[in-house]
C-alpha positions, 0 to 999 in steps of 0.5 A: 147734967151738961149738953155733952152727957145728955145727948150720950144718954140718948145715943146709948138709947137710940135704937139704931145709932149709927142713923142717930149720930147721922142726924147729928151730924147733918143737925151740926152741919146745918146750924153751921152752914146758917150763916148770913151777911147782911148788907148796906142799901147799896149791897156793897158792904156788910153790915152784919153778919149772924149765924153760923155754929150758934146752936140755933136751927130754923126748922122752917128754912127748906134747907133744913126739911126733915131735920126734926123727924130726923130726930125724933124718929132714931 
């Protein structure tokens, strides 16, 4: 089963949807806005840049608070 079906499946079993596709919608939001520069010593250049729409998310990263119970409770 591809990504796609499975979280149709649990859309459709929701019991309220519309609070389901607002979780998934800031859980989207939040892995997309995770993006970081990482720069030289001197703070001028970058060096790196990570993140951003890769389907990762730190649920320890306060910005991201309430995000799991979001979930979880829909």
């Amino acid at each position: 089963m591809d990504v796609a079906e499975s979280v149709n499946e649990l859309y459709e079993e929701a019991s309220d949807k519309n609070a389901f596709a607002g979780c998934l919608v800031r859980l989207a939001g939040h892995d997309m806005m995770d993006f970081r520069y990482h720069f030289d010593t001197n703070g001028k250049t970058v060096t790196n840049q990570r993140g951003g729409s890769d389907g990762c998310i730190n649920f320890d990263d306060p910005d991201n608070k309430g995000l799991i119970e979001c979930i979880e409770e829909t």
